[in-house]
Structure formats: structure tokens, C-alpha cells
C-alpha positions in Angstrom: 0.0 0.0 0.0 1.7 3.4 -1.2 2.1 6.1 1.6 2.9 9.4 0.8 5.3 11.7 3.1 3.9 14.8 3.1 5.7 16.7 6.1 8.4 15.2 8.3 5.3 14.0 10.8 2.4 13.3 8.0 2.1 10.6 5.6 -0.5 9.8 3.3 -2.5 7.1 2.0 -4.0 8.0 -1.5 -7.5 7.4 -2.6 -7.9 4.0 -4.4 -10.5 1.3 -4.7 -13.9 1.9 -2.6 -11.7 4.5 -0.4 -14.0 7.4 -0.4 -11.2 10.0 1.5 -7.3 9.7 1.8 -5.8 8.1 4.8 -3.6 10.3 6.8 -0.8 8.3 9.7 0.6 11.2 12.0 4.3 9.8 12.9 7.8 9.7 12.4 10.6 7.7 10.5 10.8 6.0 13.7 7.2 5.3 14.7 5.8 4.3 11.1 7.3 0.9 10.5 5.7 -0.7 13.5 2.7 1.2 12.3 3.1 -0.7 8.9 3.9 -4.2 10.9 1.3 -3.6 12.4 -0.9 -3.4 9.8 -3.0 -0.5 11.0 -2.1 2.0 7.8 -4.8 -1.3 6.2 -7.3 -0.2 8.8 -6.9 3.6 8.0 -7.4 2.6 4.2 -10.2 0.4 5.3 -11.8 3.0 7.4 -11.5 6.1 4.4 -14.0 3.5 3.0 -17.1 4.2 5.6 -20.4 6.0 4.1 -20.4 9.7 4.8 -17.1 10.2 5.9 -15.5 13.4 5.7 -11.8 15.1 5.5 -9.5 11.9 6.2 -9.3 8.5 7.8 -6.9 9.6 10.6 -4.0 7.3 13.1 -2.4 8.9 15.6 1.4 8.5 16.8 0.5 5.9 18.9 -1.6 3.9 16.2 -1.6 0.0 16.4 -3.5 -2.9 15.1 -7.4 -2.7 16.6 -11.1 -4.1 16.1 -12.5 -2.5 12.6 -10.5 0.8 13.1 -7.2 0.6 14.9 -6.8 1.7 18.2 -5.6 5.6 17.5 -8.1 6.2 14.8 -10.0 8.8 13.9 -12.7 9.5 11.8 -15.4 12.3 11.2 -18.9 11.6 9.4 -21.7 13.9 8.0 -25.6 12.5 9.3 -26.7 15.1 6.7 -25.0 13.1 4.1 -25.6 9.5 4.9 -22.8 9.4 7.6 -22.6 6.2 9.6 -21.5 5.4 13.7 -20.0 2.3 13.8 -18.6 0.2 17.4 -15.5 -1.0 15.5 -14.5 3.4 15.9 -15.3 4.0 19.7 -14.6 0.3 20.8 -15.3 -2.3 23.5 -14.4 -0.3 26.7 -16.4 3.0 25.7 -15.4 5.8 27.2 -12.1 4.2 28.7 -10.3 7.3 30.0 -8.3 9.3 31.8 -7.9 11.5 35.0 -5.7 13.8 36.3 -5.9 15.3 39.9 -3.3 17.6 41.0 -2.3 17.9 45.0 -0.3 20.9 46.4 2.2 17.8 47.9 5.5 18.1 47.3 7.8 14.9 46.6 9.8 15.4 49.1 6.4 15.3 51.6 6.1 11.9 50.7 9.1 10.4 49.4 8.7 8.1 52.6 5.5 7.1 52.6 5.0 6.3 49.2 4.5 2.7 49.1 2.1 3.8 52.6 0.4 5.7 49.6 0.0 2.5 47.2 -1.0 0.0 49.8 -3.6 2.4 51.0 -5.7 2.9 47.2 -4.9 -0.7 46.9 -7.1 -1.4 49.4 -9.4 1.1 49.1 -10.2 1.0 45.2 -11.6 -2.5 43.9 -8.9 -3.7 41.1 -9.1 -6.7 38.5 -10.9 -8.6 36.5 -14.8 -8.7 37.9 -14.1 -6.2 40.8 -16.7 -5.5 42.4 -18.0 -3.8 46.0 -16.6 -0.2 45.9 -20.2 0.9 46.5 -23.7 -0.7 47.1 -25.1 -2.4 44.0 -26.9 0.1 41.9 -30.4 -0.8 40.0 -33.8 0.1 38.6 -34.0 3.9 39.0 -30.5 4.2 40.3 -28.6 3.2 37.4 -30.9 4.7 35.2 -29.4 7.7 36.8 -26.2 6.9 36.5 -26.5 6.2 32.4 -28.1 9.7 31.8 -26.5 11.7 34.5 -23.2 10.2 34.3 -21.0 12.3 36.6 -23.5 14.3 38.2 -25.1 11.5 39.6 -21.7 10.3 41.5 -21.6 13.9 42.6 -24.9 14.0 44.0 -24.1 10.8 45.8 -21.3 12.6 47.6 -18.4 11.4 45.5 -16.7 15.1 44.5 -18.3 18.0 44.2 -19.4 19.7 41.1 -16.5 21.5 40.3 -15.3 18.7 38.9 -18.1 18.7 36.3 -16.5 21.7 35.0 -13.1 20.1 34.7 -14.3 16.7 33.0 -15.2 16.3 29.2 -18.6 17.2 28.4 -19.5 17.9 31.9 -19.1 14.2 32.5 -22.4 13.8 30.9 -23.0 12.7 26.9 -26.0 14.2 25.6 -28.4 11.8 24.1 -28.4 8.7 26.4 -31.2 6.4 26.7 -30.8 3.9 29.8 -34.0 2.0 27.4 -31.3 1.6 25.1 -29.0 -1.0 27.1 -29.9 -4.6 27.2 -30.7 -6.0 30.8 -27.3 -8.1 30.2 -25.3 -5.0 30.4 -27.4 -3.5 33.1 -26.4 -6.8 35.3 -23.0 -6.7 34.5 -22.6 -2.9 35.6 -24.7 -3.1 38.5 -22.1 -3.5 41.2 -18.8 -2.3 39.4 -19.0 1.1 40.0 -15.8 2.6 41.4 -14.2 -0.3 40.6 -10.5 0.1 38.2 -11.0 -3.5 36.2 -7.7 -4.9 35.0 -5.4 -4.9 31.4 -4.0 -1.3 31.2 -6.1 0.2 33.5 -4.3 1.9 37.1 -4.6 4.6 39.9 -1.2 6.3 40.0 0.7 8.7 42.0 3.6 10.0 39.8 5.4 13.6 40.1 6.0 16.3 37.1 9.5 16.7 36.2 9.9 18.6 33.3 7.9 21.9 32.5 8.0 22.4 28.5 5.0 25.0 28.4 5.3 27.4 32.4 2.4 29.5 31.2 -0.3 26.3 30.5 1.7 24.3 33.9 0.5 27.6 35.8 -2.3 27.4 34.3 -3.1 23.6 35.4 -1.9 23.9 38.7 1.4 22.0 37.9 4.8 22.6 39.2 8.3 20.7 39.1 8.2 18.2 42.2 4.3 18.5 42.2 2.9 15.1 43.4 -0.3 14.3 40.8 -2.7 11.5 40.8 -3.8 10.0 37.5 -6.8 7.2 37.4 -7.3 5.8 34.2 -10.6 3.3 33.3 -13.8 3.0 31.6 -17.1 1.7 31.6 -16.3 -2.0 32.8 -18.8 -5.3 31.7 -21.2 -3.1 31.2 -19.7 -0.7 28.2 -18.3 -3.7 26.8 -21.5 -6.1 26.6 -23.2 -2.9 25.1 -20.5 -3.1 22.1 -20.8 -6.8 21.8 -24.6 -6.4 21.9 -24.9 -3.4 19.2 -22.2 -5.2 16.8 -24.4 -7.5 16.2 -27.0 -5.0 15.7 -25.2 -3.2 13.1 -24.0 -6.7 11.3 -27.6 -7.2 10.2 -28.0 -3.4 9.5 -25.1 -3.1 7.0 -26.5 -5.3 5.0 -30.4 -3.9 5.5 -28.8 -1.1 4.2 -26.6 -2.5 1.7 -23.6 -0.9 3.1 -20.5 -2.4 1.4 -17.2 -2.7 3.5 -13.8 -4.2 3.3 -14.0 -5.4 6.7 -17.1 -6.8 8.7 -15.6 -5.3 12.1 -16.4 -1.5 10.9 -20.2 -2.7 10.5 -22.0 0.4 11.0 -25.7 2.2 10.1 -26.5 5.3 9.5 -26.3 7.9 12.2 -30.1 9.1 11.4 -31.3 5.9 10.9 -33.1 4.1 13.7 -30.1 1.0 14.5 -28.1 3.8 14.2 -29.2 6.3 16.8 -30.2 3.7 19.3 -26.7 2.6 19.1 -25.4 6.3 19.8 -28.2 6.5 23.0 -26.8 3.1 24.2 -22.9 4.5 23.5 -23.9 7.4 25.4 -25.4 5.5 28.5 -22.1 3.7 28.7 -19.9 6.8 28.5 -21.9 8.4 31.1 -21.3 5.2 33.8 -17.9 5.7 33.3 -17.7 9.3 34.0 -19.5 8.2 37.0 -17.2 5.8 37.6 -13.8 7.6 37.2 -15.6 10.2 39.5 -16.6 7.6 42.3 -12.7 6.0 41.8 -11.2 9.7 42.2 -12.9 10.3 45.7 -12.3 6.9 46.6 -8.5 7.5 46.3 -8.5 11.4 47.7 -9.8 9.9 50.6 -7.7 6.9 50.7 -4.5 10.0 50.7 -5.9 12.0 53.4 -6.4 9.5 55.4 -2.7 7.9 54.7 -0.8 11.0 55.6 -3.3 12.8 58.5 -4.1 15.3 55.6 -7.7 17.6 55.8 -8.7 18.2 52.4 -7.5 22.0 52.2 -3.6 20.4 53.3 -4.1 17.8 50.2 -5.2 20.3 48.1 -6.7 17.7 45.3 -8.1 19.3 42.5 -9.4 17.6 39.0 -7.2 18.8 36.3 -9.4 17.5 33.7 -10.8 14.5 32.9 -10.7 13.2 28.6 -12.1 10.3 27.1 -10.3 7.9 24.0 -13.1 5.6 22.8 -16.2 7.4 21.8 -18.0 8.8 19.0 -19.7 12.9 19.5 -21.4 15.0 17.6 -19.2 17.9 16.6 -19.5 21.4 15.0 -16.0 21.4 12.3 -14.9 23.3 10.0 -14.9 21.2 6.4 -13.9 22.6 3.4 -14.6 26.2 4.4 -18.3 25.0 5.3 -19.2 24.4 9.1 -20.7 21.0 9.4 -22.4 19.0 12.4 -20.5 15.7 11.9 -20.1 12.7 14.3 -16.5 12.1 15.3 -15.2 8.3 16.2 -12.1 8.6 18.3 -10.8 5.5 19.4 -7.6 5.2 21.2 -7.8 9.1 20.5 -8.2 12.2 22.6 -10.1 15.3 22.3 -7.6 18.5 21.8 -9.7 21.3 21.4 -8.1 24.7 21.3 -8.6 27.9 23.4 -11.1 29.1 20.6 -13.4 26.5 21.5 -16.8 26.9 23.8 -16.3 22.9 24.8 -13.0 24.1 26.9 -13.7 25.2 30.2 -14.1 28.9 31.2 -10.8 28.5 33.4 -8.4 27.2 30.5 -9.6 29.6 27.7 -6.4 31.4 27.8 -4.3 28.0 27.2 -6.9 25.5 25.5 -8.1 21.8 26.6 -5.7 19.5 28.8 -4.8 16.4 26.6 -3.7 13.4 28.9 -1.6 10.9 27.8 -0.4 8.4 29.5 2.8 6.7 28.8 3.6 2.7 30.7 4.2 2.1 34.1 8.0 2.5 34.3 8.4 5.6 32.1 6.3 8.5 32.1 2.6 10.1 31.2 2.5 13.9 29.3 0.2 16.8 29.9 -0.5 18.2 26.6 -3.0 20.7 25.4 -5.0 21.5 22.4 -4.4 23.3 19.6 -5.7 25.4 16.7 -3.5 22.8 14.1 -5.4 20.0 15.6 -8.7 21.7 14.8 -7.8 22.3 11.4 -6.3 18.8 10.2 -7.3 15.8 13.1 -10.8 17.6 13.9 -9.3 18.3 17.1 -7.9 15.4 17.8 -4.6 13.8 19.3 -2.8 10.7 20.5 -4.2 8.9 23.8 -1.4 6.8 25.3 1.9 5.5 24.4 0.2 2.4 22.0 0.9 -1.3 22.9 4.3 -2.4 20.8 3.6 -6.1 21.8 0.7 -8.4 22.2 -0.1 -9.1 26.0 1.1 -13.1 25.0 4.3 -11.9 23.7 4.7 -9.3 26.9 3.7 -12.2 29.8 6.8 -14.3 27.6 9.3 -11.4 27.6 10.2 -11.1 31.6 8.9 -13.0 34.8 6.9 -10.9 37.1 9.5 -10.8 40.0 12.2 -9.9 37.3 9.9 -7.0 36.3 8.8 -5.7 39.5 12.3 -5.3 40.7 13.2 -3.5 38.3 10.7 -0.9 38.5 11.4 -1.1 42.5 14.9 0.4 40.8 13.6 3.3 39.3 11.5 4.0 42.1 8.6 2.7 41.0 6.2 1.0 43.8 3.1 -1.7 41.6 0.9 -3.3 43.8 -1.3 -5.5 41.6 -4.4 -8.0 41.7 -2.7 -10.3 39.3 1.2 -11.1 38.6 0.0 -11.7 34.6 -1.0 -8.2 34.3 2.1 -6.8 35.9 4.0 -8.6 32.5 1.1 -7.8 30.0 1.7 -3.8 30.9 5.2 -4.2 31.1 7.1 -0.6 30.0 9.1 -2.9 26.9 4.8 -3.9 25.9 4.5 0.0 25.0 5.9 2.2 22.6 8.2 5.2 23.4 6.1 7.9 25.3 8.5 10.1 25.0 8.5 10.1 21.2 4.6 9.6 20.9 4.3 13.0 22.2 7.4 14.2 21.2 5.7 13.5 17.8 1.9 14.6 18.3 4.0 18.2 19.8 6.0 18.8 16.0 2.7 17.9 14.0 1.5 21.1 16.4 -2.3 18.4 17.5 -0.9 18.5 20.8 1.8 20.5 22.6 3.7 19.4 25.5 3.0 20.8 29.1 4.7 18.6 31.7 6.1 15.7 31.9 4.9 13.0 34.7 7.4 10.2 36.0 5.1 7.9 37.8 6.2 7.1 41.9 3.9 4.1 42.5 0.8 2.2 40.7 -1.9 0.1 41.3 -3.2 -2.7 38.7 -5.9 -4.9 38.6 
């Protein structure tokens, strides 16, 4: 398959065949040829061949093989013109994403009581596959409210307050969600797995900011060099994922009601305004909603778990949400196409909002910098705090990288170190994992990602993302 450079971080896959846009790869001479391995420049080119889509099919630096789309893909359709929502762009674990809470502890406040610090949310936030019991069981009216209030219900529980709301994506509540929408299946599943982390790459983690590339947008966010941060990073559990697994096969039968013609069965999709199609995106939103309310239920947990720890009232802690972004979901967004404003659905998946200044999405107290990106690197190396730019507006519809991206298959990972091997070495770059289960410990090994430092070294030079601070993580907890 040809690819075109086009600048020193853009290359291009021309149109051909049933491709109904170009394909577009953000990365360098370094990241590209595992992208190619890989295979995920096919899914691009597969995904340039959806109904309605508009500008490009878009990967991100940290682009790799995926369900349908890869995982780091991007792509904006137009309802208006037969545009499509399909699973295989916001994936099984919608609205897996990230948190960022920012203390006014020093390093050197804790240095000592670190592994105190892990032991403590270890035992206070559930972790692993099937966790359960952070909170009472939640049904019938309850979890109705939690699938159209998202957020706000976990704050009205007492979990937070609603500041936070103004610091999380969409006020941690997706328009459009329809608890009818959800089968009874994923309703069980998610009815006592709020607060909870679930396993694979998901952790709480205490880490402290190391580098400042950008002092204004740090200020800005509350970070400063030694600053100890708290970053929580999970999704919408069982439930989220028997909704995809349920609406897949929803949208199998509906590609071919409406004779929809694709290279790959995994990007099944229906039209946004037809009805499969908009029951899907009520369903989507209901599960993006639980795991705002999740993330916000997980963040108090661990606040409290840290006061308690260190003898700390809430004004010595100082915790304050950063922001909160999500990387598998598909919104309904106002862009700029072709000098035309256009209402278009955008599928991110394994991607991150990164809206500019400019936009009315950001909040009121980051209009002079633009949106917090978040994106966190592996265990044993780092995470960046990014922010959104004007470039990314223009050419990703706002859009940038999520994470470093997996370099090896969790098989290939678990056969690459033992577990003791591994956690002794991160113990030797002061690194304290506590963790449910040994075999994730090797699946999320730091060698099972790509270079952080490059992924966002990358997304900064394409100008979709620049670089804020730098986070070198002190101690994590895995499921």
C-alpha cells in the first residue's frame, strides 16, 4: 500500500478502490514501520471506506492494530449526508479514559510514605478482573441515573463536588443517552462495578511532574516541578463492553439492510439518522456516562484513601481535578470542512479530544491556554500533559494521540520477563506496583509500549498537541 510523506510527521495514503477519502498516519521515521507491521495503515485505508465520511481516515502516533478501526483512529462523518457510527471506531471499553488530579504535595512530603500511599488505594479502590464492591449495587432507578446523569449522579451521591463537572469532558455527561437503550445483560453486568478500576491497562497512580515544557499552560493547570499528581485511568467495565458486543451485532444485520458495502465486517455500522443507528449512539452514550461516574466515584475513593494515609484535611491535600478526557467514543461535533461548518459525528478510538482555546467545549478557566490532553505513557516511564491546539482543529478535527500504544501483544509481553524480574526493576527506578494479578504486571510491562517520549514528542512537532509537563510515575496500582 503506497504512503505518501507529506511533512516530516504526516504521511498519506492516497485514494484508491472503494476509499471514499485519503488516509492520513501522524508519525515519524521511527514510529511508522511498527505502524506498517502492524498493519493499522490497512485499517486507515479500510476506514477512508465508511459512508459519509469526511476530510480523512486519521491514526495517531501511537496507532496499532485494533477491532474495525485501529486503536488511535480517527474519523469524522456527515448524518446530513448519509454518515454512519460504527462500534469498531469507539470500541469495547467505551469511554475508557483518563484523570488527572493535581495535589499541592511536594515529593519530598512523601518520598517516605509512598508505598504507605499504594497500599492504602490498593485497598481502598476494587482492582481486577470482575471487581466489584466499591459501592452498594446500583439498580432500577438508580442506574438509570447513572447512564443519563453520568458524573453528576456520582456527585450528588457525595463522591466530589461539582466543580469537577467543569473540569471533566462534556460535563461528564453525553448528551443523548437512553438507559432504554442498554440490554438487561449490560445492566447486570454494571450493576455492582462502579468505582471499581477492572484490569489490562487500567491503574490509579501517584507520579510527580519533572519537566515543565510550556510554564504559562503548567501555571495554568496547577502544575509545578516536584508537584505530586494522581492520574486514574478506566472505563465503563462489563457493562460498556456487553453494550458493544450487543450493538455489533445489531449493526452486522444493519449493513446489510442497508446495503452498506465494506472491506471489513468489524467497521459494521448504520447510519447515524437511521433508527439501528441512533439507538446505538443512545446506548454508546449511557455507557460513557457510567464511566464518567465511575472515574468520579474511583477519584474520591483515592482522595480519601490519601488523606487518610498522611493525616491530611482536604484544604492540606489540596486535590483538585485537572481534567478528565475520554479515547473511545464517538460525538457529535461542529467542524470546520472545506470552508463549510458541518455537524459531523467524530469516532475517536484510542484518541483524545484537543480542542483549542477558541473552542466553547473548553472550560471557562483554560480559555487562555486551550483543553488539557492526557496521555499516558507505561508504568515505568512516564505520562504527558499536553494541550490542544488550533493545528489540531484544522487537520485531526481536534484530535490527538491517547497513550503511548501497545508495541507487543499481552502473549508476547507475559513471555518477555517474569513478574518478580519486572517488578524489581521498576522497585529500581522508584517505581512502587501493587497488583491483583502477577500476569498483568507482564502484560503492561514498560518494553509492551511504545516510546512515550517520542509519541508525544511527535503529536508536539505535527502542532495536534503541545507538550505541558512531563509525569514520572512514583507508585501504581493494577488490577
Amino acid at each position: 500500500m503506497e504512503l505518501r510523506q507529506v511533512t516530516d510527521t504526516i504521511w498519506e495514503i492516497p485514494r484508491t478502490g472503494s476509499m471514499r477519502v485519503p488516509g492520513r498516519i501522524i508519525a515519524d521515521e521511527k514510529l511508522l514501520p511498527k505502524i506498517r507491521e502492524d498493519k493499522a495503515h490497512e485499517q486507515v485505508a479500510n476506514v477512508a471506506c465508511l459512508p459519509g465520511i469526511v476530510g480523512y481516515s486519521l491514526a495517531m502516533p501511537d496507532a496499532h492494530w485494533g477491532y474495525g478501526f485501529p486503536i488511535g483512529g480517527v474519523a469524522a462523518t456527515d448524518p446530513e449526508e448519509g454518515g454512519v457510527i460504527s462500534p469498531g471506531g469507539v470500541g469495547y471499553d467505551i469511554n475508557c479514559g483518563v484523570r488527572l488530579v493535581t495535589t499541592t504535595l511536594r515529593y519530598e512530603d512523601i518520598r517516605d510514605r509512598v508505598r504507605d500511599l499504594v497500599n492504602a488505594l490498593y485497598h481502598e479502590i476494587p482492582a481486577g478482573v470482575g471487581s466489584s464492591g466499591a459501592i452498594q449495587k446500583v439498580r432500577g432507578a438508580d442506574l438509570k441515573a447513572v447512564l443519563e446523569k453520568g458524573a453528576r449522579w456520582a456527585v450528588e451521591q457525595g463522591f466530589g463536588s461539582g466543580a469537577d463537572l467543569e473540569h471533566t469532558e462534556e460535563q461528564g455527561c453525553l448528551a443523548g443517552a437512553d438507559a432504554a437503550a442498554v440490554s438487561e445483560r449490560a445492566k447486570t453486568r454494571g450493576e455492582d462495578q462502579l468505582g471499581t478500576l477492572g484490569s489490562g491497562n487500567h491503574f490509579a497512580e501517584l507520579g510527580v511532574v519533572e519537566t515543565l515544557f510550556d510554564p504559562v499552560a503548567a501555571n495554568v493547570f496547577g502544575l509545578y516541578p516536584g508537584g505530586i499528581v494522581l492520574i486514574i485511568h478506566s472505563g465503563s467495565r462489563g457493562l460498556g463492553y456487553q453494550v458493544c458486543d450487543d450493538y455489533i451485532q445489531t449493526m452486522l444485520r444493519a449493513s446489510a439492510k442497508y446495503k452498506i458495502t465494506l472491506p471489513d465486517k468489524q467497521l459494521c455500522c448504520a447510519p447515524l439518522n437511521s433508527p439501528e443507528g441512533k439507538q446505538y449512539f443512545a446506548a454508546m452514550a449511557a455507557a460513557a456516562n457510567y464511566a464518567w461516574a465511575n472515574r468520579q466515584i474511583i477519584m474520591s475513593l483515592a482522595i480519601e484513601a490519601i488523606q487518610k494515609t498522611l493525616g491530611a484535611s482536604p484544604r492540606e491535600l489540596g486535590a483538585r481535578l485537572l481534567y478528565d478526557v475520554c479515547h473511545n467514543i464517538a460525538k457529535l461535533e461542529e467542524h470546520e470542512v472545506n470552508g463549510i461548518k458541518r455537524r459531523l459525528c467524530v469516532h475517536r478510538k484510542g484518541a483524545t479530544r484537543a480542542f483549542p482555546a477558541s473552542r466553547m467545549e473548553v472550560p471557562t478557566s483554560y480559555r487562555t491556554v486551550g483543553q488539557p490532553v492526557l496521555v499516558p505513557g507505561d508504568m515505568g516511564t512516564g505520562s504527558y500533559v499536553c494541550v490542544g491546539t488550533e493545528q489540531s482543529l484544522r487537520e485531526t478535527f481536534g484530535s490527538c494521540c491517547h497513550g503511548a500504544g501497545r508495541l507487543l501483544s499481552r502473549t508476547a509481553a507475559r513471555k518477555s520477563q517474569s513478574p518478580n524480574e519486572l517488578l524489581q526493576e521498576l522497585e529500581a527506578r522508584g517505581v512502587v506496583v501493587m497488583a491483583r494479578s502477577k500476569k498483568t504486571v507482564t502484560e503492561e510491562s514498560p518494553d509492551a509500549y511504545k516510546d512515550v517520549d517520542r509519541v508525544a514528542e511527535v503529536a508536539d512537532r505535527a502542532g495536534i498537541g503541545k507538550r505541558v509537563a512531563r509525569i514520572r510515575p512514583i507508585g501504581v496500582v493494577k488490577g
